[in-house]
Structures are given as structure tokens and as C-alpha cells.
C-alpha positions as CSV (number, residue, x, y, z in Angstrom):
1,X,125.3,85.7,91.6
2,X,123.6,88.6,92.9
3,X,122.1,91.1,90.7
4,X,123.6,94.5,89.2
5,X,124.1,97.4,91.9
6,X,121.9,100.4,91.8
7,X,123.8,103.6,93.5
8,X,121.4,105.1,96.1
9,X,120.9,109.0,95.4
10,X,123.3,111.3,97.0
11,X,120.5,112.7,99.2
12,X,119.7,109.3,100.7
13,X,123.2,109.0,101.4
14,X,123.4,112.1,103.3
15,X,120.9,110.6,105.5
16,X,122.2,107.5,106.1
17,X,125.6,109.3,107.0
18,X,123.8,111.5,109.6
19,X,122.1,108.5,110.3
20,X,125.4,106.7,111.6
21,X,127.2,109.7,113.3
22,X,124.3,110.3,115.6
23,X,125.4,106.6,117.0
24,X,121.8,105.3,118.4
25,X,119.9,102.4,117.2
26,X,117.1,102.4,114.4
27,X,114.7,101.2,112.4
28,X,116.4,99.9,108.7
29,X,113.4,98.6,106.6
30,X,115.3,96.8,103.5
31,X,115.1,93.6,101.2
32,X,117.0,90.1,102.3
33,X,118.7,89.0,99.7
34,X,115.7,86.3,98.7
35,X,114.1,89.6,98.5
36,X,111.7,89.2,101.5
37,X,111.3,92.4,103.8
38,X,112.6,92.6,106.9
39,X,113.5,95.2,109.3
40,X,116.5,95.5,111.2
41,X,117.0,97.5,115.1
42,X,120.6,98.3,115.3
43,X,123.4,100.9,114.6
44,X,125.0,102.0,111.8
45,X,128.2,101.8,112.4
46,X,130.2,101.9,108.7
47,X,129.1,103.1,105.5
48,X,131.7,101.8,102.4
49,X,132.2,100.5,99.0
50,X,133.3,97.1,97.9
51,X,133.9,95.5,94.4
52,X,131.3,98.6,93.0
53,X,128.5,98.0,95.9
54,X,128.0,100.2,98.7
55,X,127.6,98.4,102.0
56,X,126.1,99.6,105.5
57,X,127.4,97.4,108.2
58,X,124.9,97.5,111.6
59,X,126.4,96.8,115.1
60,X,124.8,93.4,115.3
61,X,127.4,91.8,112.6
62,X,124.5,92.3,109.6
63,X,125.8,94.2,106.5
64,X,123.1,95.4,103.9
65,X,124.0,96.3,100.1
66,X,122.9,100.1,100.2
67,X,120.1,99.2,96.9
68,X,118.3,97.1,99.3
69,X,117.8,99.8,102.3
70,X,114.1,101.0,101.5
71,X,114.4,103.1,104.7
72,X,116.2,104.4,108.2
73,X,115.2,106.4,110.8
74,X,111.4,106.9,109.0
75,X,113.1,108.4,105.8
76,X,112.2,106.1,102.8
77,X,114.7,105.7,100.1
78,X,112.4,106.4,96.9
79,X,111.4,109.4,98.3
80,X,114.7,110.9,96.5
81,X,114.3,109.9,93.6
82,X,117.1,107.9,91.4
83,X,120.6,108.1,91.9
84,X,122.5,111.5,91.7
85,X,124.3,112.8,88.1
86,X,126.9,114.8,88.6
87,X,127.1,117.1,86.1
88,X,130.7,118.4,84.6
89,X,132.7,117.1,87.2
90,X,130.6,119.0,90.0
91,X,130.1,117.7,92.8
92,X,131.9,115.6,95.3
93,X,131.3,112.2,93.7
94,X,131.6,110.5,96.9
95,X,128.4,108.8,96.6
């Protein structure tokens, strides 16, 4: 069983969306799921949700639960802080 999702923040998301329109190859630092590092070079080329867990598939078949990305492109995740609170229903809630 793998353990309990944590939603990335909203901000981070942005960056990983940007991140997959440009359409080149980079440098995705995250945690296997035995939770050694490792460091992917590849494209990002979907960004979705599955049973409550975000997923980023890569154009080399590899697909990373979003909590374990620790950075892309240079831009580390905790950087952002936790994840986003949307406040009184503002907001897109999309991430």
C-alpha cells in the first residue's frame, strides 16, 4: 500500500504545467517509490489525477506521483510552501 497523498501547492503546479507545454526534456529530481532519489531526463508529457493522486507521466513510459517530484527544470518543490487553501470557494480548484 503506498502511503497517503500530499497535494503539491498550486504554485508548483503552475510550474510543472509550463514545464510540460514548453515540450523539451528536463531535469525531474524526485523520490522512487523505496524512497531513494533519483533523477529523471525526459518530457513531461501529461499532468492528471487518478483515485485522489496526481500523476506526471514522462515521455520515457515513467509516471511519478506529483508528492514525490522534489524538483523540474531547477525549481524545487518546497520552495512553495504546502499545498494551496482555497478560501470561500475562490480559486480554480484545479490543483
Amino acid at each position: 500500500m503506498s502511503p497517503a497523498y500530499l497535494p503539491v501547492n498550486c504554485e508548483f503546479h503552475d510550474v510543472l504545467e509550463a514545464t510540460a507545454m514548453r515540450g523539451r526534456p528536463t531535469a525531474i529530481h524526485h523520490r522512487r517509490a523505496d524512497g531513494q532519489a533519483a533523477v529523471s531526463h525526459a518530457r513531461i508529457v501529461d499532468l492528471h489525477a487518478q483515485d485522489g493522486i496526481e500523476y506526471m507521466d514522462l515521455d520515457d513510459g515513467t509516471r511519478l506521483r506529483l508528492d514525490h517530484v522534489e524538483s523540474v527544470d531547477g525549481i524545487q518543490a518546497g520552495a512553495f510552501g504546502p499545498a494551496c487553501a482555497v478560501a470561500d470557494g475562490a480559486g480554480s480548484g484545479n490543483h
